[in-house]
ZAMARKOL-83395 format. One record per residue (C-alpha): residue number from 1; residue in one letter; x negated, y, z negated. Coordinates in Angstrom, 1 decimal. Layout:
<r seq="NUM" type="a" east="X" north="Y" up="Z"/>
...
//
This chain:
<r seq="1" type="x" east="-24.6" north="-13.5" up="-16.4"/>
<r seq="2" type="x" east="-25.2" north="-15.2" up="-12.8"/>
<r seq="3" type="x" east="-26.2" north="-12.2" up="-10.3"/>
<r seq="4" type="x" east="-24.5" north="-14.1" up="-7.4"/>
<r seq="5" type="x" east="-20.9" north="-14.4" up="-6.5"/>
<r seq="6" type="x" east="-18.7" north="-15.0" up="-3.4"/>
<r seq="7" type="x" east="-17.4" north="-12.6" up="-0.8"/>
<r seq="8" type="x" east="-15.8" north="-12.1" up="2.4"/>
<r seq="9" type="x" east="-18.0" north="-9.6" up="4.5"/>
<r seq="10" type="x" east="-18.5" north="-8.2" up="7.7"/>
<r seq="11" type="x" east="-21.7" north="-8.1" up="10.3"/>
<r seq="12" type="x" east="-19.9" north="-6.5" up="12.8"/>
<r seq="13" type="x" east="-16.2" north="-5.6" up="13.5"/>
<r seq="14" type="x" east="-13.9" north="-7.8" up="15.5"/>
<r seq="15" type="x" east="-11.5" north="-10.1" up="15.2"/>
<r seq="16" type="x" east="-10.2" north="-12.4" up="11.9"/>
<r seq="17" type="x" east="-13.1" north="-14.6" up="13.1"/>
<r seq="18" type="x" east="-16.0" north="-12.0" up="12.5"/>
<r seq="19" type="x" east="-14.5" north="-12.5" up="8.3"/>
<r seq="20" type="x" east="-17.6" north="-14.6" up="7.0"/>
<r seq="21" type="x" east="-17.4" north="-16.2" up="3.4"/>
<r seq="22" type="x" east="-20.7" north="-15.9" up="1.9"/>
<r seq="23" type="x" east="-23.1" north="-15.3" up="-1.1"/>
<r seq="24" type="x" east="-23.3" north="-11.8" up="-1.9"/>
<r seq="25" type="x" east="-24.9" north="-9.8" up="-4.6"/>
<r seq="26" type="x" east="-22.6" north="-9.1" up="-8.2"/>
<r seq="27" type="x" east="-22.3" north="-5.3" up="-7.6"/>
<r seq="28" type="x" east="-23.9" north="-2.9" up="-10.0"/>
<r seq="29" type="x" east="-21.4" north="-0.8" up="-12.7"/>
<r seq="30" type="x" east="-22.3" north="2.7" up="-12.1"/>
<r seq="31" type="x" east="-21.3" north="5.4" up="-15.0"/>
<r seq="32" type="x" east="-17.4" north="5.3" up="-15.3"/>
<r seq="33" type="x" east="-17.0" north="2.1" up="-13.8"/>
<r seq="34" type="x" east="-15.9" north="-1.4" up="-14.7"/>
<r seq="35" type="x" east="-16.8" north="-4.8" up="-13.3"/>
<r seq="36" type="x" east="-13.8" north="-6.8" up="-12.5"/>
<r seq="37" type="x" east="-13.7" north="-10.8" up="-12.1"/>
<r seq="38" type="x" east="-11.1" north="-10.9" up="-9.3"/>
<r seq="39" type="x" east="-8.6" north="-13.2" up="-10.0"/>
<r seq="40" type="x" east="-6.3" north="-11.8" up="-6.7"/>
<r seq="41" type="x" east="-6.7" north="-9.5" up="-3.6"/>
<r seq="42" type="x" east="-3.9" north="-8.0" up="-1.2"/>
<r seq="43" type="x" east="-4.4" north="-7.3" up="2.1"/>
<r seq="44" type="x" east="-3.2" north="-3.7" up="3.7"/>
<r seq="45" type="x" east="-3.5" north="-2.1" up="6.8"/>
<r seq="46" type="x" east="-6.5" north="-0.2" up="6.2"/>
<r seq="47" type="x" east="-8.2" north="-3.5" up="5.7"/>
<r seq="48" type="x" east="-7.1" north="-4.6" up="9.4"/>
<r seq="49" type="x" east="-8.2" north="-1.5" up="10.8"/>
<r seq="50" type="x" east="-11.7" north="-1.2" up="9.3"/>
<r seq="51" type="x" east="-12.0" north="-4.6" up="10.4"/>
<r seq="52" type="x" east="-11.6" north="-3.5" up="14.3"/>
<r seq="53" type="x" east="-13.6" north="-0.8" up="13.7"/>
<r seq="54" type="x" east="-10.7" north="1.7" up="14.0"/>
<r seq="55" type="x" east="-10.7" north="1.1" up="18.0"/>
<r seq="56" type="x" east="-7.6" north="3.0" up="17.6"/>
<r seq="57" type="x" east="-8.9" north="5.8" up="16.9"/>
<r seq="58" type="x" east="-11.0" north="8.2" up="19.2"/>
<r seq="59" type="x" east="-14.8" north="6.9" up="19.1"/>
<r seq="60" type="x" east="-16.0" north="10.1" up="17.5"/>
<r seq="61" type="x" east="-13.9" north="9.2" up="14.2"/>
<r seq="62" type="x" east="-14.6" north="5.6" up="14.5"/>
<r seq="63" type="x" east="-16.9" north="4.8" up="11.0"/>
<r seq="64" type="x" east="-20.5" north="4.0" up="11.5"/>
<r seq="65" type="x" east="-20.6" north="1.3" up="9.2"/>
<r seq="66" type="x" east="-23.7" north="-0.2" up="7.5"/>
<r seq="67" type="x" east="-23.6" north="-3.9" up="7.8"/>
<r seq="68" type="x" east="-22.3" north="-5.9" up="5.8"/>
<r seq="69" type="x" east="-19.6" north="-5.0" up="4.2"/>
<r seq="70" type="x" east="-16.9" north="-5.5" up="2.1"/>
<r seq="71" type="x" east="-12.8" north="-5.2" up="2.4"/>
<r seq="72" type="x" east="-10.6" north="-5.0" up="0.3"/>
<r seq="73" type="x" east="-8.8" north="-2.0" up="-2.1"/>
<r seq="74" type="x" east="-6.2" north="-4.0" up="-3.9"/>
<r seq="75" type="x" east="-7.0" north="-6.4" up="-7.0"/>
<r seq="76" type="x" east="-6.2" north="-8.1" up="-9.5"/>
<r seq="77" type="x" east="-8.6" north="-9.3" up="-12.7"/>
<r seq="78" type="x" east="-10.4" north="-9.1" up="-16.0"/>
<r seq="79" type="x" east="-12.7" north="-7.2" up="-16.9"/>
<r seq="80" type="x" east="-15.9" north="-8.7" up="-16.7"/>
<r seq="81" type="x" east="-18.5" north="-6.0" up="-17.8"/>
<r seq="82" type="x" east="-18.1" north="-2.4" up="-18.8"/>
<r seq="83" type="x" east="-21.2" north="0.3" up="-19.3"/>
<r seq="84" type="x" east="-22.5" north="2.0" up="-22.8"/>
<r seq="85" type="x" east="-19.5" north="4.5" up="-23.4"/>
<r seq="86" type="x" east="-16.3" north="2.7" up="-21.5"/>
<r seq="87" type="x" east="-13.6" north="2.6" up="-24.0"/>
<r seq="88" type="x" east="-10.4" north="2.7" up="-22.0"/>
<r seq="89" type="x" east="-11.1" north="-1.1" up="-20.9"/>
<r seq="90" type="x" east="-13.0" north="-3.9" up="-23.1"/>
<r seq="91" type="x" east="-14.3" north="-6.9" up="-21.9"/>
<r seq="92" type="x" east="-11.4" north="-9.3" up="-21.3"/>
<r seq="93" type="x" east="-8.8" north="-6.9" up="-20.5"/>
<r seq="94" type="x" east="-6.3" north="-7.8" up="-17.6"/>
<r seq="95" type="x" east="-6.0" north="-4.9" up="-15.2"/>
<r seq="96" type="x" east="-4.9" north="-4.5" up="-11.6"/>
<r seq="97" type="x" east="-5.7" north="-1.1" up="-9.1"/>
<r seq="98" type="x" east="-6.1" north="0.3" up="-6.3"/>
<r seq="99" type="x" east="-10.2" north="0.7" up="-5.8"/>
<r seq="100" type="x" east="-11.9" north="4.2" up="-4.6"/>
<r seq="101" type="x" east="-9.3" north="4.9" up="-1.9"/>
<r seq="102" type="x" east="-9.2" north="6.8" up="0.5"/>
<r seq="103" type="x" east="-13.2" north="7.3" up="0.0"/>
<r seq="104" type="x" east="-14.3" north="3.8" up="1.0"/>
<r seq="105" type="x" east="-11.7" north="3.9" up="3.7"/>
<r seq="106" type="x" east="-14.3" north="3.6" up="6.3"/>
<r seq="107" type="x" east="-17.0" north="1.2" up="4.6"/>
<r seq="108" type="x" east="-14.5" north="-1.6" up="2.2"/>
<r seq="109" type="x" east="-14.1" north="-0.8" up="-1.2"/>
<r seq="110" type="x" east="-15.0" north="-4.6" up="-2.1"/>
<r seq="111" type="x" east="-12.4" north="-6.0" up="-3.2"/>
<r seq="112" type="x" east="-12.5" north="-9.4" up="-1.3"/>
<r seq="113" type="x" east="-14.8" north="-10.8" up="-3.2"/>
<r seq="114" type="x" east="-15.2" north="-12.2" up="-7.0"/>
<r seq="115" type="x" east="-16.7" north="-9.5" up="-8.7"/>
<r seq="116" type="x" east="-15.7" north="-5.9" up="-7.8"/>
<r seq="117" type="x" east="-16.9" north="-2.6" up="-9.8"/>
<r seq="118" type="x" east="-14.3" north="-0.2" up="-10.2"/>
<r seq="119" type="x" east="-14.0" north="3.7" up="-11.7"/>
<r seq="120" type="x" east="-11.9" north="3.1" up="-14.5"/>
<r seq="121" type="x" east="-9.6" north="6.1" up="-13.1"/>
<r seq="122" type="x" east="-8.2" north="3.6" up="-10.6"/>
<r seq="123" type="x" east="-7.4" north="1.1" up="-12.9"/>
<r seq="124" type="x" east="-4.0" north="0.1" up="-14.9"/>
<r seq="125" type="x" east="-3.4" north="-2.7" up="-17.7"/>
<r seq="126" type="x" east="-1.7" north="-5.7" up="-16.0"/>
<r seq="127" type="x" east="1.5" north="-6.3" up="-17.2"/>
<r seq="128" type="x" east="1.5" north="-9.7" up="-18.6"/>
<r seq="129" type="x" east="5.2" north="-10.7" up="-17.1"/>
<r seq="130" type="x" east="3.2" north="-10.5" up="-13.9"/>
<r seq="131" type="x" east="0.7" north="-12.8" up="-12.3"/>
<r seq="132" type="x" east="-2.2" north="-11.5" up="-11.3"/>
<r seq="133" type="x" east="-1.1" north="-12.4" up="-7.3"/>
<r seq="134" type="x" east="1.9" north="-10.3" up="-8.1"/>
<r seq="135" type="x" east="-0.1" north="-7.7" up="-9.5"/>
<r seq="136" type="x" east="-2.7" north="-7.4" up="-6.5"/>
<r seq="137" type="x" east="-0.1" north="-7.1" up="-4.4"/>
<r seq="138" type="x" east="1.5" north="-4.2" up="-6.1"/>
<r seq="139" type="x" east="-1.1" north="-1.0" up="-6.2"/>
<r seq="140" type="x" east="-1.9" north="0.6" up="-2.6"/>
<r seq="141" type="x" east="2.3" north="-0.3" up="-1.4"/>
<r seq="142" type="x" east="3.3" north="1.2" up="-4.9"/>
<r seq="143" type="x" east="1.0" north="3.7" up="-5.0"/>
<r seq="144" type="x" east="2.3" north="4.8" up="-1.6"/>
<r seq="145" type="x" east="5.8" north="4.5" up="-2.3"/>
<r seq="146" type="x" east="5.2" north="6.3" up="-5.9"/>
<r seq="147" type="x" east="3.4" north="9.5" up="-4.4"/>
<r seq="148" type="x" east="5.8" north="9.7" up="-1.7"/>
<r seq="149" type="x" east="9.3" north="9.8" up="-3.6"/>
<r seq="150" type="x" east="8.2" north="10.2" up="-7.2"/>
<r seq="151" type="x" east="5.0" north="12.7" up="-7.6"/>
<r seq="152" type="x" east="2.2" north="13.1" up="-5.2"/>
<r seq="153" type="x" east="-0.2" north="13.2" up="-8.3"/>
<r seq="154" type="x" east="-3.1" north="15.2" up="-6.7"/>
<r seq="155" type="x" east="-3.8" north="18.4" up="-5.0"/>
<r seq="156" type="x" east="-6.4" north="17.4" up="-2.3"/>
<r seq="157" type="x" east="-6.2" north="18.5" up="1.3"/>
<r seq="158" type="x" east="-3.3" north="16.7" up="3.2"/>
<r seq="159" type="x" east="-5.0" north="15.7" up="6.3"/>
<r seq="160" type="x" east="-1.6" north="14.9" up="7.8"/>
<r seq="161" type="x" east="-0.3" north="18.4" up="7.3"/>
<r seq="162" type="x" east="-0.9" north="21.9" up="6.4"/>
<r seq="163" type="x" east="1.1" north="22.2" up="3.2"/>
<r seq="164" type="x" east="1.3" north="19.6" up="0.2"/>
<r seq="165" type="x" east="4.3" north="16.7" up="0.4"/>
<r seq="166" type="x" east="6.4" north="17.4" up="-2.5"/>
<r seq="167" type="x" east="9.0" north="14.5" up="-3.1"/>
<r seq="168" type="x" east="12.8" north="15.2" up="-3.3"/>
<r seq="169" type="x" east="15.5" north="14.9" up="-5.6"/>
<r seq="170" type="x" east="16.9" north="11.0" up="-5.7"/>
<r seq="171" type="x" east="19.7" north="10.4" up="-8.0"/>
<r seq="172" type="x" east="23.0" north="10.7" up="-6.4"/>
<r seq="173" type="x" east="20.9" north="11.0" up="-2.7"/>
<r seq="174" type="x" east="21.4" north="8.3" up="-0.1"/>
<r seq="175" type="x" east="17.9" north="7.0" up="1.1"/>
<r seq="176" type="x" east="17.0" north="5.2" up="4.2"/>
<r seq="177" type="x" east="14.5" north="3.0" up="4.5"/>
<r seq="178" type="x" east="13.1" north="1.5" up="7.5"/>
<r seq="179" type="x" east="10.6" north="-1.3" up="7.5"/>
<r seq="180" type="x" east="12.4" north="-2.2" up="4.2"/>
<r seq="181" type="x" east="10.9" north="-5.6" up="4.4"/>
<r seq="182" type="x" east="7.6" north="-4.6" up="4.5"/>
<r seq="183" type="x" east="5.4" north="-3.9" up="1.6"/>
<r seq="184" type="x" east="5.3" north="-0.7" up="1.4"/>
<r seq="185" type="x" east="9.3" north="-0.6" up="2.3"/>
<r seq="186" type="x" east="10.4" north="-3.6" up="-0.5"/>
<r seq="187" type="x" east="9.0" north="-1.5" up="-3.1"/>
<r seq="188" type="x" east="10.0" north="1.9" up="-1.6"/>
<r seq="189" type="x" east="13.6" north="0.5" up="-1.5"/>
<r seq="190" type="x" east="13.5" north="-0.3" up="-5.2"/>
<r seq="191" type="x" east="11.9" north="2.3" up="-6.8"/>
<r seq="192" type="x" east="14.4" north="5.0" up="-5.0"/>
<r seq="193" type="x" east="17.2" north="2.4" up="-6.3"/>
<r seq="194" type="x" east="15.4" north="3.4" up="-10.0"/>
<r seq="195" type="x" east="15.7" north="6.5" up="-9.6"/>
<r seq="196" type="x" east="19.3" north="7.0" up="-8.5"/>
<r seq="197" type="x" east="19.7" north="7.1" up="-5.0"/>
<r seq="198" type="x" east="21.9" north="5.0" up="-2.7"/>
<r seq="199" type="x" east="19.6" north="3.3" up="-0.6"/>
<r seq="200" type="x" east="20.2" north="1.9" up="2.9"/>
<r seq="201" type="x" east="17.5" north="-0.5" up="4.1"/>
<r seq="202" type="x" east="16.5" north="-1.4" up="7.9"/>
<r seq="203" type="x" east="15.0" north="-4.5" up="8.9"/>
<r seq="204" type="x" east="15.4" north="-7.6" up="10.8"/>
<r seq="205" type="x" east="17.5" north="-10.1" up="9.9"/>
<r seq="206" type="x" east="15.5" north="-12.4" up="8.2"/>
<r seq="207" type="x" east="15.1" north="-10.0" up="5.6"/>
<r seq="208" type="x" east="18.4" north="-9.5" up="5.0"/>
<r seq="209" type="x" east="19.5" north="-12.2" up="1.8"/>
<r seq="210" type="x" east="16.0" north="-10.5" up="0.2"/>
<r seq="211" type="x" east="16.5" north="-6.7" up="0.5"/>
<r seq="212" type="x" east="20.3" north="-7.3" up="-0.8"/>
<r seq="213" type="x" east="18.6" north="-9.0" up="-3.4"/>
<r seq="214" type="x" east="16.2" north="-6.1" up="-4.6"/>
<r seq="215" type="x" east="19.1" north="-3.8" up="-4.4"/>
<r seq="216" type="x" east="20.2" north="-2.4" up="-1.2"/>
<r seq="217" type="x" east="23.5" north="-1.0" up="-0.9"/>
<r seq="218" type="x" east="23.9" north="-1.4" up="2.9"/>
<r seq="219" type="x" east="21.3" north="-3.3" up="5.7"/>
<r seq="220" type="x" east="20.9" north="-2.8" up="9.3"/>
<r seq="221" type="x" east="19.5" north="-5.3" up="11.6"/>
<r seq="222" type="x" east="17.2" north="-3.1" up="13.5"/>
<r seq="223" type="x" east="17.3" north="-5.8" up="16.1"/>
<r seq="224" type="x" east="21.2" north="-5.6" up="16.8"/>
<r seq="225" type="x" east="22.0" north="-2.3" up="15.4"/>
<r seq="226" type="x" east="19.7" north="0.7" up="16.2"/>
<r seq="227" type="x" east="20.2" north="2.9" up="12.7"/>
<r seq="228" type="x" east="19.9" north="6.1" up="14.4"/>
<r seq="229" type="x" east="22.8" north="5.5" up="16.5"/>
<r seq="230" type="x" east="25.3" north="4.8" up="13.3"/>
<r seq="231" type="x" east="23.6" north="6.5" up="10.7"/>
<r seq="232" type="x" east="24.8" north="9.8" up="9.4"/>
<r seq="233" type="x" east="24.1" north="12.4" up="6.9"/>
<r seq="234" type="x" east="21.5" north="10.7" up="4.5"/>
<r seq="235" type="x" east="19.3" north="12.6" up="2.4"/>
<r seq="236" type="x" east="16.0" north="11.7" up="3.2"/>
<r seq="237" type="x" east="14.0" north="8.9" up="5.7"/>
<r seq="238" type="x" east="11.2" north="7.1" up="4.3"/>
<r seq="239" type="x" east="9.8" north="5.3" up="7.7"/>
<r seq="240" type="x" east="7.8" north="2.5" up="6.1"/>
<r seq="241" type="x" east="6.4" north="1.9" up="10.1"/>
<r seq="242" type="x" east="5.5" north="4.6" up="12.5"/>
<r seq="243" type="x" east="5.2" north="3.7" up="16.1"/>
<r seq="244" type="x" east="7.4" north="5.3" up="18.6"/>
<r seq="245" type="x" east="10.2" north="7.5" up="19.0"/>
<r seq="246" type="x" east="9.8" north="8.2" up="15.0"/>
<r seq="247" type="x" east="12.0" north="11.1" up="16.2"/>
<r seq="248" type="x" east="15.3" north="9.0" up="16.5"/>
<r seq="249" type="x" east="15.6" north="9.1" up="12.8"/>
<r seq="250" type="x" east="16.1" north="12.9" up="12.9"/>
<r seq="251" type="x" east="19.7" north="12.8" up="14.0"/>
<r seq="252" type="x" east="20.4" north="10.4" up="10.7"/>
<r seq="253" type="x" east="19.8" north="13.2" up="8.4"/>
<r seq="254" type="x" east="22.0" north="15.8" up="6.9"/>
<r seq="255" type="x" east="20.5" north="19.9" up="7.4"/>
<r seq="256" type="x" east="18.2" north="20.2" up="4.5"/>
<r seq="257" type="x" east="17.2" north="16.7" up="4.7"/>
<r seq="258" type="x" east="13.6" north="15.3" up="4.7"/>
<r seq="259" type="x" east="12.3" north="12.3" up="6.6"/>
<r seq="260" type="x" east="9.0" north="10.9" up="5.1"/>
<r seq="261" type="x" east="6.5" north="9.3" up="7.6"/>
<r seq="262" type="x" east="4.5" north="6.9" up="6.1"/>
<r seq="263" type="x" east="2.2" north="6.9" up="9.5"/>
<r seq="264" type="x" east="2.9" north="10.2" up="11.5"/>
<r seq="265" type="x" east="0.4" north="9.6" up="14.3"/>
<r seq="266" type="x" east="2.5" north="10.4" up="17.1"/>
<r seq="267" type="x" east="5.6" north="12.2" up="15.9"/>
<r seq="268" type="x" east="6.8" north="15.0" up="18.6"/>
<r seq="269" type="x" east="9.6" north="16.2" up="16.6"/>
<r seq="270" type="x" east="8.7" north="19.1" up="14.2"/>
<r seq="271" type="x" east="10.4" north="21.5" up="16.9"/>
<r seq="272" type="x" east="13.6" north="19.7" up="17.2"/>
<r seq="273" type="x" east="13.2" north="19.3" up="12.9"/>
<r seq="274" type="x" east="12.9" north="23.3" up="12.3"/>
<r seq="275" type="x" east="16.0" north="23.7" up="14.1"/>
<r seq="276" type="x" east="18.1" north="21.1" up="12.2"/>
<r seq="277" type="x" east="16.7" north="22.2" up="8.5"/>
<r seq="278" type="x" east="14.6" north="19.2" up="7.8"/>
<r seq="279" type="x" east="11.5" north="18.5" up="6.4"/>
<r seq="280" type="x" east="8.8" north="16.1" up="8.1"/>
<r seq="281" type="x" east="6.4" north="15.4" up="5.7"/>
<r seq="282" type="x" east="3.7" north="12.8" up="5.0"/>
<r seq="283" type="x" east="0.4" north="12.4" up="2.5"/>
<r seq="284" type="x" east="-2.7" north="9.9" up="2.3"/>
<r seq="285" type="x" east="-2.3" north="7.4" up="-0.9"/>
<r seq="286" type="x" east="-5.0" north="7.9" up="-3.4"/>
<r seq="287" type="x" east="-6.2" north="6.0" up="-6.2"/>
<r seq="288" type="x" east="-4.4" north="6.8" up="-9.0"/>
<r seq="289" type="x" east="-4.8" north="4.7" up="-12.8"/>
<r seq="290" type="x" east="-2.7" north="6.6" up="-14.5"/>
<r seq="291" type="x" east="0.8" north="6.9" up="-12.1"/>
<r seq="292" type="x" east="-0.3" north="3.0" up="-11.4"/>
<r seq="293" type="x" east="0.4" north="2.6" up="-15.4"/>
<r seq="294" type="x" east="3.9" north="4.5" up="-14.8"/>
<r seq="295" type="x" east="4.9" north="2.2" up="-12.3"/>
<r seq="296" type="x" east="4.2" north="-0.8" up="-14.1"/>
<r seq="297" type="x" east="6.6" north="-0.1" up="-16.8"/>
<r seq="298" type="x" east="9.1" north="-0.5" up="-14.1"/>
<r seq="299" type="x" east="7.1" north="-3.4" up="-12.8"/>
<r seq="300" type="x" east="7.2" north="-5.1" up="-16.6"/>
<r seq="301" type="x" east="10.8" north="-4.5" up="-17.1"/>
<r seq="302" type="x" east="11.8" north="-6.4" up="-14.3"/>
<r seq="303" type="x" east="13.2" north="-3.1" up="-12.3"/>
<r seq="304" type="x" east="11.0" north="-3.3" up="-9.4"/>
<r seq="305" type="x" east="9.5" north="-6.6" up="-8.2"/>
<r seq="306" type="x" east="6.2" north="-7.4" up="-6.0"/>
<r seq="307" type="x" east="7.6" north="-10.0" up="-3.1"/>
<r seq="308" type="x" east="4.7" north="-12.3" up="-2.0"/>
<r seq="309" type="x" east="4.6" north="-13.2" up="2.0"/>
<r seq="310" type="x" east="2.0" north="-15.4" up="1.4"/>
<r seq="311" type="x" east="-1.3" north="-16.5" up="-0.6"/>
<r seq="312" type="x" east="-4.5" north="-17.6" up="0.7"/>
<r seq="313" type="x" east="-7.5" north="-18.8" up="-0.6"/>
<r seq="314" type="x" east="-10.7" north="-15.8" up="-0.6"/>
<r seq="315" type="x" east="-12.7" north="-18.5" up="1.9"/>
<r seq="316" type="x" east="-9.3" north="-18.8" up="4.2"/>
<r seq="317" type="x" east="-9.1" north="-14.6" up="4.3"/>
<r seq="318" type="x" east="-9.9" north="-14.8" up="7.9"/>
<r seq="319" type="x" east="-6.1" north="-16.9" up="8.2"/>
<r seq="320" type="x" east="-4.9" north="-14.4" up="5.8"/>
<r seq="321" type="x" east="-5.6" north="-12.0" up="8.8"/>
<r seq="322" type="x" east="-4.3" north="-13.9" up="11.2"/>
<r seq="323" type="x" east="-1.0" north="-14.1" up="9.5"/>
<r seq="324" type="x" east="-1.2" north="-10.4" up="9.5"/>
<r seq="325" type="x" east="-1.3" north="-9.8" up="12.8"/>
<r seq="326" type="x" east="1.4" north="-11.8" up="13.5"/>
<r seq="327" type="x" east="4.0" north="-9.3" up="12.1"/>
<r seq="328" type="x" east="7.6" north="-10.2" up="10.3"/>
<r seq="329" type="x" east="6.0" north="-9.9" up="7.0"/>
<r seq="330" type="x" east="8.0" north="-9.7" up="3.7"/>
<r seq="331" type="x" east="6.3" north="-7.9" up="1.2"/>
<r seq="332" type="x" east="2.6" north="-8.8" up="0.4"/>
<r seq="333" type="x" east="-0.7" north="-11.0" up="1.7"/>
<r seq="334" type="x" east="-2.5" north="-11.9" up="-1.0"/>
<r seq="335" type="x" east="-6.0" north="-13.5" up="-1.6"/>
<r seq="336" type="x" east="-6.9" north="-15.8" up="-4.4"/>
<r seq="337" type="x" east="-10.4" north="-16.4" up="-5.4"/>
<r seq="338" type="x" east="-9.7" north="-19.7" up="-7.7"/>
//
């Protein structure tokens, strides 16, 4: 087997320009790992941030990388390799995941590349209704949405909070979800639909034909309508995009509501929350193989869909960026290395 492939990596952090496409060497399968030929990559925000060198965050958290490295959680692939002892996978086998995340979240997990080892924990047969572009773009937004409305799947220090998120109850429950059109929010949205719930989606317009589509019962154009000023007495808030004034969704719940913050940096509300009854919760997504294989029954029976915003090619990721930052995305970015 060649020992070279190709790969996206970074010399320093910066901009979508500092993404250089380049030889790199196949990555070594340690015990309990797979190597994957990537057929698919998806980008996330985690990849954007590494990629600035989390500037966002105060310098003493900021990662001190060791150069270069390599993006990427989300793929898509086959099996390429797999060490004495690996029977969950064989050689061949299409699988998608989510790779070592949140550990790598401050040195790449490798994904944007054409050969990627993964710990076969992470890791869930592809269902072959989807492709593997669809796939790829399916594990950290599904993940997310899973482990916040269906089961958080692990008991690891919250390092948003001081208890453990624990999901609520969603048949019969209206849910709303803001950033709908995003892809954490396209698949939040239709998983709660699964589930039972009433779901109200918020989004610009653009999104509107789509999220109707995937099963909302009622949209709001955040850009004529503000939700929190016509919303009343929902269940629970997923808020699919952080920012400010997260607090405005507060008066949309009902007493015993919850609102879920998918990125709390920056709420202010937990006093005004206590003294309406609601819950404010968050959790960090984690690699999980096993809830990834749950979800993609859902994903094989056609119940929940993966919406692509746009593929690039893994020597044009550095465009692929670019789009990202330009906002008004609708679902996924995906990378293709063929």
């Amino acid at each position: 087997m060649n020992t070279r492939m190709k790969a996206v990596r970074l010399h320093a952090f910066g901009g979508p320009e500092v993404l250089q496409y380049e030889d790199a060497a196949i990555p070594a399968v340690a015990p309990g790992e797979v190597l994957v030929q990537v057929h698919a990559a998806s980008l996330n925000p985690p990849d954007l941030y590494l990629r600035d060198g989390y500037r966002a965050l105060p310098e003493e958290w900021r990662p001190d990388a060791t150069f270069p490295l390599i993006l990427g959680t989300d793929v898509s692939g086959v099996v390429a390799a797999v060490r004495e002892g690996v029977t969950a996978f064989a050689v061949g086998d299409e699988v998608f995941g989510m790779i070592r995340f949140p550990e790598d979240i401050m040195t790449g997990s490798g994904a944007y590349a054409e050969y990627v080892a993964a710990p076969l924990g992470d890791l869930a047969a592809k269902p072959e209704a989807l492709s593997h572009e669809e796939a790829a773009g399916a594990p950290m937004s599904l993940l997310t949405a899973w482990q916040f409305l269906v089961e958080t799947g692990h008991d690891a220090p919250n390092p948003f909070q001081s208890f453990p998120h624990l999901p609520v109850e969603l048949d019969g429950r209206t849910v709303l979800v803001n950033g709908a059109g995003g892809g954490v929010g396209h698949l939040a949205l239709q998983l709660a639909k699964s589930k039972g719930a009433r779901v109200i989606a918020v989004a610009s317009g653009k999104h509107e034909g789509l999220l109707k589509t995937l099963g909302a019962d009622q949209f709001i154009d955040y850009t004529k309508t503000a939700a929190h000023e016509v919303v009343r007495g929902v269940d629970l808030v997923i808020d699919a995009v952080g920012g400010a004034d997260m607090e405005r969704f507060l008066a949309t719940l009902k007493p015993g509501g919850s609102l879920f913050l998918v990125n709390p940096t920056g709420f202010e509300g937990h006093a005004q929350a206590r003294e309406l009854g609601i819950t404010v919760s968050s959790t960090q997504v984690r690699s999980n193989g096993a809830q990834l294989a749950r979800a993609a029954e859902l994903l094989a029976q056609g119940d929940i869909k993966v919406v692509l915003d746009s593929r690039f090619r893994l020597v044009d990721t550095s465009r692929a960026h670019e789009r990202a930052l330009k906002g008004g995305i609708q679902g996924k970015i995906v990378l293709t290395t063929t």
